[in-house]
N, C-alpha and C positions, 0 to 999 in steps of 0.2 A: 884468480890472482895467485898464482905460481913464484915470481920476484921476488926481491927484497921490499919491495912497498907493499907485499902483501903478509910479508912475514912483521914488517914493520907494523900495520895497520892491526894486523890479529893478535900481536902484542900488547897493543894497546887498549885491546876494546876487552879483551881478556882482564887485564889487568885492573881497569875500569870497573865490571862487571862483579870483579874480586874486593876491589875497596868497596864500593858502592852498593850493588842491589843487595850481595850476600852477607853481607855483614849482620844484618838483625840473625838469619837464622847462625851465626856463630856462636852468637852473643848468647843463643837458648842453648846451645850445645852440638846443632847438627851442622855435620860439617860438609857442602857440598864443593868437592872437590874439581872446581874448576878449571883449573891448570891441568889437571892429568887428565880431562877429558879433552880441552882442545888440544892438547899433545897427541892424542890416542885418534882426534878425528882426523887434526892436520896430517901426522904417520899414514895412515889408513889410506888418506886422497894423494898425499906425494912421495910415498918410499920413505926407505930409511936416514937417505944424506939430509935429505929434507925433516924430517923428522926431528931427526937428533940435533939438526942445527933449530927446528922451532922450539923444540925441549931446552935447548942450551939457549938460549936469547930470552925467551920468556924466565926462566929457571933463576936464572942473572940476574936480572929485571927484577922479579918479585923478592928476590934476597937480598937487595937494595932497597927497594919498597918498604920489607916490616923489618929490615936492621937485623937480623937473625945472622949466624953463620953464613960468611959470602961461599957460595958452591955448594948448598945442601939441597936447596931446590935444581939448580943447576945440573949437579951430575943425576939425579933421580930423575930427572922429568928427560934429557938430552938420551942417556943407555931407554927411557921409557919410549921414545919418540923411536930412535933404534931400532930395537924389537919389533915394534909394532910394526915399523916398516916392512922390514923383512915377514914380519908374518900376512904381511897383506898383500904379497902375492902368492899365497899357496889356500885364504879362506874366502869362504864366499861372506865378503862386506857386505851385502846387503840383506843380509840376514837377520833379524830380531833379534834370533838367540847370540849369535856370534858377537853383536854389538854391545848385549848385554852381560855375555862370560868376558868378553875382553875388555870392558868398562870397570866393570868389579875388580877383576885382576889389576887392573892400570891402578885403581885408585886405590887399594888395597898395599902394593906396592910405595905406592907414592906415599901415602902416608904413614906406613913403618918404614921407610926410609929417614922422613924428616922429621917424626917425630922421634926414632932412635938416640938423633944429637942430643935430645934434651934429656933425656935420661940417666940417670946415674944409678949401676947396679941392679940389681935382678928386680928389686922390688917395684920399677914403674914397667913391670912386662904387661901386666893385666888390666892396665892404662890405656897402653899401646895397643896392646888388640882389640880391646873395645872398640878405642877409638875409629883404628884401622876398618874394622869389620861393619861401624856405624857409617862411618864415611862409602866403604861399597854400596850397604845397602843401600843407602839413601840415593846414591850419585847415580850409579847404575841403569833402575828405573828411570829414573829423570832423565835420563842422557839421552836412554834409549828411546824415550818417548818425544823428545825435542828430535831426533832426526826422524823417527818416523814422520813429525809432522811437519818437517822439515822436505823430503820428500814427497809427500802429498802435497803439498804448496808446490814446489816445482814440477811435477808431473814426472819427471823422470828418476832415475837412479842415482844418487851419491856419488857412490863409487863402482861401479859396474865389480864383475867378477874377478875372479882370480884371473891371472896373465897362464900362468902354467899349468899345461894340459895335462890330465890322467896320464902317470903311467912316463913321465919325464921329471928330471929332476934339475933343479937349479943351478 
């Protein structure tokens, strides 16, 4: 699903997934960062236009959803969906590790991104970074572990290889 009914549908079941199954573990304090990983996996399978427009629709969406500053999710998850794109023709995606540095970073990002708005003054930094660095750890594994067996179930590749050959540049 490449379209708007699929950018439409992935929105949705995202979003879904974020009010609904995760909420208990919010509630105890771990925060798995659901929005920066389908931002990071949708980037990863359709480039950066793609990307950044699923990071911006979703981002939108959800800053509707919990009432917070409209554009905080938005611009953090759309520049995240971006990047990613772009980096996902020069790394090999179907890598464990790649999935797992670039999961952490994603959610890492996202989440000192959106938690910065609420902040006021130096004194909620060690807040922030907690929070940020519990959100990696947690999301990371988990992400990486739902595609690998995500993979396994389909028999095939995700996202097959980098596009760009050794030794040329973009």
């Amino acid at each position: 699903m490449r379209g708007l009914s699929g950018l439409a549908l992935g929105v949705i079941v995202v979003l879904l997934l974020r009010s609904t199954a995760l909420t208990a573990f919010a509630a105890r304090g771990l925060v798995i960062d659901v929005l920066a990983f389908a931002v990071t996996i949708w980037a990863l399978r359709h480039g950066p236009s793609w990307g950044a427009t699923f990071g911006f629709a979703l981002g939108l969406c959800a800053d509707v959803d919990t009432g917070h500053w409209l554009g905080r999710h938005a611009l953090a998850l759309s520049l995240l969906g971006y990047f990613v794109g772009r980096l996902s023709d020069t790394l090999v995606r179907e890598s464990v590790r790649t999935q797992l540095v670039l999961l952490a970073l994603t959610v890492f990002f996202h989440q000192a991104a959106v938690v910065s708005f609420e902040l006021s003054g130096t004194g909620g930094w060690p807040y922030l970074m907690t929070r940020s660095l519990l959100a990696a750890l947690v999301t990371a594994p988990i992400g990486t572990a739902l595609l690998w067996i995500g993979r396994r179930i389909a028999g095939q590749p995700l996202f097959g290889n980098a596009r760009v050959q050794p030794g040329k540049t973009i």
